[in-house]
C-alpha positions as CSV (number, residue, x, y, z in Angstrom):
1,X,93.7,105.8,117.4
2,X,94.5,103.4,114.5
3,X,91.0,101.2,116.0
4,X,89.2,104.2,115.7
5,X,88.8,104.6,111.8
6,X,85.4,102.8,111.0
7,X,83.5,104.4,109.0
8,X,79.8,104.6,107.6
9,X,81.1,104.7,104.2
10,X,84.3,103.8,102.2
11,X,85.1,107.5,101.5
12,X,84.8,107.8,105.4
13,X,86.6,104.9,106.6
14,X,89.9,106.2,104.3
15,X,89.5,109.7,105.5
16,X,89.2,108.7,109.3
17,X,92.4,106.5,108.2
18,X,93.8,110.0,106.7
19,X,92.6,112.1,109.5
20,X,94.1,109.6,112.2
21,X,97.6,110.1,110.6
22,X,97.7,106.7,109.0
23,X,97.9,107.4,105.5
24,X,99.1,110.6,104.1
25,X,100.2,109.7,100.8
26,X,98.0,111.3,97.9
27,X,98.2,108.3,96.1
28,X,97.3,106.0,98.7
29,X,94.3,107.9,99.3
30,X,93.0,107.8,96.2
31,X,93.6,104.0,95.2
32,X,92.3,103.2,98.5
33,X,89.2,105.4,97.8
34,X,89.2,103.5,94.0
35,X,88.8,99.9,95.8
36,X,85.3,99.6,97.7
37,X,85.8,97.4,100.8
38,X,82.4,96.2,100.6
39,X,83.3,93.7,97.3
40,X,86.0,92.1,100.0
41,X,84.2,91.6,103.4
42,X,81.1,91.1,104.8
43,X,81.7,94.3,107.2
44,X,83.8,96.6,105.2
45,X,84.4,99.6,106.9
46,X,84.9,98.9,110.7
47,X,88.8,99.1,111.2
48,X,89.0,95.7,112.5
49,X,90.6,91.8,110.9
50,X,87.8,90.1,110.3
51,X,87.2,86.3,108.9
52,X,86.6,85.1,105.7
53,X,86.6,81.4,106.1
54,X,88.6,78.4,105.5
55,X,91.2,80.0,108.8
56,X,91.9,83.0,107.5
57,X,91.2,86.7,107.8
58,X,91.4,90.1,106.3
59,X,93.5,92.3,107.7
60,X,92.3,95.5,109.7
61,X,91.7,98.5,107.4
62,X,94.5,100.4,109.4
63,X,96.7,98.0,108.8
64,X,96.1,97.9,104.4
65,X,96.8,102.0,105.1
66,X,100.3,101.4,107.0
67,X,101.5,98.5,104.4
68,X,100.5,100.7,101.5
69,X,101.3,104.1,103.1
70,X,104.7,102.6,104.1
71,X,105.4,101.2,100.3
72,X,104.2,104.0,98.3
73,X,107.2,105.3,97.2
74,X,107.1,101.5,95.1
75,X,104.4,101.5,94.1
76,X,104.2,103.9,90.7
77,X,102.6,102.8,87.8
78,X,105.0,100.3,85.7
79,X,105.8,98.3,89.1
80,X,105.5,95.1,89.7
81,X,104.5,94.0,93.3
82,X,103.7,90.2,94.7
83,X,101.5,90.0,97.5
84,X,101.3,87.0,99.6
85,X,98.4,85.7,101.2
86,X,96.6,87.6,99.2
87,X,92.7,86.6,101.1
88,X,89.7,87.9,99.3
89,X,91.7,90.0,96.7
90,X,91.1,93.9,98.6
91,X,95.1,94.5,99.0
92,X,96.1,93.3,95.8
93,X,93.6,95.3,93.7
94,X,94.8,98.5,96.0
95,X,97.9,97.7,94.8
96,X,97.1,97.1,91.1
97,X,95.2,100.3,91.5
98,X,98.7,102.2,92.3
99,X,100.8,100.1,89.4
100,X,98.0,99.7,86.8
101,X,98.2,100.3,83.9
102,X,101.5,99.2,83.0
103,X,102.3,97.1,86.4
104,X,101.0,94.1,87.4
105,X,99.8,93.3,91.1
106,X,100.0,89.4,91.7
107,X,98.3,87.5,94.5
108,X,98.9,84.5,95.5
109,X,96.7,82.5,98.0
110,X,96.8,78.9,99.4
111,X,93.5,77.9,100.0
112,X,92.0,77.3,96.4
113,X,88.6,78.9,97.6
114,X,89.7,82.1,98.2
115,X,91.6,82.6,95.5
116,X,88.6,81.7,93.8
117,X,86.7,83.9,95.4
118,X,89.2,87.1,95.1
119,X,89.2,86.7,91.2
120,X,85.3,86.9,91.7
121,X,85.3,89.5,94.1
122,X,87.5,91.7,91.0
123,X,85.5,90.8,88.8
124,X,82.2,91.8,90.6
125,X,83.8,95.5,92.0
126,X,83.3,98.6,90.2
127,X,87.5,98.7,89.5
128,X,88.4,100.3,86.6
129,X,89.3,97.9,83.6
130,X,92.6,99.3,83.6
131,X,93.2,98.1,87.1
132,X,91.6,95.1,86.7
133,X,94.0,93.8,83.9
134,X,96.8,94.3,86.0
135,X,95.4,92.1,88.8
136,X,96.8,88.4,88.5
137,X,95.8,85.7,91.3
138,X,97.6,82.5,91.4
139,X,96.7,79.7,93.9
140,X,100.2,78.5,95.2
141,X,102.2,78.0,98.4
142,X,103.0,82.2,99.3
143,X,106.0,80.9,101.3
144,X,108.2,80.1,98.3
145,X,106.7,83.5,96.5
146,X,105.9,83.2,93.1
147,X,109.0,82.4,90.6
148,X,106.9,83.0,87.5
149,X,106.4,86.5,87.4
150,X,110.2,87.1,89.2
151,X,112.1,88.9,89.8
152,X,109.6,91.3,91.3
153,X,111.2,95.0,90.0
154,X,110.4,98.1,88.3
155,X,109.8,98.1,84.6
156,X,111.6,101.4,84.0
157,X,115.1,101.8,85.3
158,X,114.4,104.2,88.1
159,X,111.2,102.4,89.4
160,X,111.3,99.6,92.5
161,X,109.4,97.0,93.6
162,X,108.3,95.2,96.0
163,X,106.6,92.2,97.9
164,X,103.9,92.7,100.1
165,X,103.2,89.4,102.5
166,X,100.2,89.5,104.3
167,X,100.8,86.7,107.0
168,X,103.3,86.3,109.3
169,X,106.6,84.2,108.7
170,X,108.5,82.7,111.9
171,X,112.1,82.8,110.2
172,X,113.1,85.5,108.4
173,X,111.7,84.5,104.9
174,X,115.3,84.2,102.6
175,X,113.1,82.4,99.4
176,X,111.1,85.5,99.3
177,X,113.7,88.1,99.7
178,X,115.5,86.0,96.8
179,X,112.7,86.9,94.6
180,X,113.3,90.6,95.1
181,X,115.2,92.3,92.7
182,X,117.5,95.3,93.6
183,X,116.8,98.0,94.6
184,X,113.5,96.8,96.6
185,X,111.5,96.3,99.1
186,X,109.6,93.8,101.7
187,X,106.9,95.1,104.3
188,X,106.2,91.6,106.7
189,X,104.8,90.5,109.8
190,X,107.6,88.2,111.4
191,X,107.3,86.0,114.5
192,X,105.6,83.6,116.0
193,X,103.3,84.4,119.3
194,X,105.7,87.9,119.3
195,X,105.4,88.9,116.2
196,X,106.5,92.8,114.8
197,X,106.3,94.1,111.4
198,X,109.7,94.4,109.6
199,X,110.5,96.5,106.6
200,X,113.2,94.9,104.2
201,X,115.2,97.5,101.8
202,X,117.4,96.0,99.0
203,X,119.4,98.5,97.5
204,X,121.0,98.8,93.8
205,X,123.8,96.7,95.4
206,X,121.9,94.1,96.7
207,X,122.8,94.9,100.2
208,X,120.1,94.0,102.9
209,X,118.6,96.7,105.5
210,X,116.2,95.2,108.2
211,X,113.5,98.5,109.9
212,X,111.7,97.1,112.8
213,X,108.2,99.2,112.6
214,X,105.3,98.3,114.9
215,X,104.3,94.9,117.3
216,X,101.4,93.0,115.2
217,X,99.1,90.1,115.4
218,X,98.7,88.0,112.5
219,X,97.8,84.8,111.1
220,X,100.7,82.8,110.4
221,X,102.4,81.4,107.1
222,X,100.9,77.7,107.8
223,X,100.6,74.7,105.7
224,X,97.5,74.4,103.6
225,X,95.9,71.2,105.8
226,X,96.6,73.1,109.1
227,X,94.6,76.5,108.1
228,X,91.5,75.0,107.2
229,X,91.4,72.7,109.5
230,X,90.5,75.1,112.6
C-alpha cells in the first residue's frame, strides 16, 4: 500500500499518504501539505527514494509520513528537533513547519553540496517566513549530532523533543542519544544489510525504551570520502 501514494500533485500525494493510513495526524497533514516536494527532488510526488547526487538519496514520501506521523506528539511549536542527514532540506523544513515559530528545526548534512543546496532549496520554496527562520542547516559529521544547539528539548516545560536521523547507523548510536534531553525521543534506521527502524523514548528520568517498528532500507551513516565516491 505505502508504494502506492504517488500523486499528480502535492495535495494528492499527502492525501493518498492519508487515505493509505500513513498519516493521520491533522498536523502532519497540513505541514506536509505547507512543504511542496517539488523544491526538494526532481520527481516529487511518486512515493519512491530517489537520488540527489554525491551517494545520497531522498527518502520515499511514505517514509517522511511514518517518521513525522510517528513523532508528532514532539513536534509542537516551541520544540526543538535535529535531523540528521538532512539531504536536500524537505524533512527538515516539514519539521520546522510543525515547531516554527518558536522552534528551531536543525539539519545537518555531510556532503558540503547538499547542504548547500537545502539552504537554497528553502530559500527558493514558497515556505512561510515564519518557518523558514526556524530552519537552520549546518554541514557537519550527523554521527556525533550537533552539540551546538544541544540538548535537543522542548522550550516549555511540558514540550519534548526529538532527533530525527535519516540514515541508517550500524551500532546503536549512544553520541546521539546523549544529545537528547529527557523526556525525548529518536525515530532511526539501524543495521547494516538488515536494517529496521527503531523508536527511542527517553523519559523525564532519563530511562531508555527501545520500539522496533518496521524492516527498512536505507543509506548508511558513512564517512564523507566513501559516499561520494560511488
Amino acid at each position: 500500500m505505502a508504494w502506492r501514494c504517488s500523486g499528480s500533485s502535492n495535495e494528492e500525494l499527502i492525501d493518498n499518504l492519508k487515505d493509505s493510513g500513513i498519516i493521520s495526524n491533522e498536523r502532519v497533514i497540513s505541514a506536509m501539505k505547507s512543504v511542496d516536494r517539488k523544491y526538494y527532488t526532481s520527481s516529487p510526488y511518486i512515493d519512491s527514494p530517489q537520488s540527489i547526487g554525491y551517494g545520497a538519496t531522498i527518502s520515499a514520501p511514505h517514509m517522511h509520513g511514518y517518521a513525522l506521523e510517528y513523532l508528532a506528539d514532539y513536534l509542537k511549536p516551541g520544540n526543538k528537533v535535529l535531523d540528521v542527514g538532512s539531504g536536500s532540506g524537505y524533512l527538515t523544513a516539514c519539521m520546522a513547519a510543525m515547531v516554527a515559530p518558536e522552534g528551531k528545526a536543525v539539519g545537518i548534512e555531510h556532503v558540503p553540496q547538499l547542504a548547500e543546496m537545502s539552504n537554497k532549496n528553502i530559500n527558493k520554496s514558497n515556505l512561510d517566513p515564519s518557518i523558514k527562520k526556524s530552519i537552520k542547516i549546518i554541514c557537519g559529521d550527523g554521527r556525533l549530532g550537533y552539540k551546538e544547539d544541544s540538548p535537543y528539548d522542548c522550550m516549555q516545560v511540558f514540550k519534548i523533543s526529538f532527533l530525527h536521523v535519516g540514515a541508517a547507523s550500524p551500532v546503536e548510536p549512544k553520541m546521539i542519544l546523549d544529545q537528547l534531553k529527557s523526556p525525548g525521543r529518536l525515530f532511526i534506521p539501524v543495521g547494516d544489510y538488515s536494517q529496521e527502524i527503531l523508536m527511542y523514548t527517553k523519559d523525564s528520568s532519563g530511562k531508555i525504551t527501545k520500539e522496533p517498528l518496521m524492516g527498512v532500507i536505507y543509506v548508511p551513516l558513512t564517512d564523507l570520502d566513501q559516499q561520494i565516491s560511488k
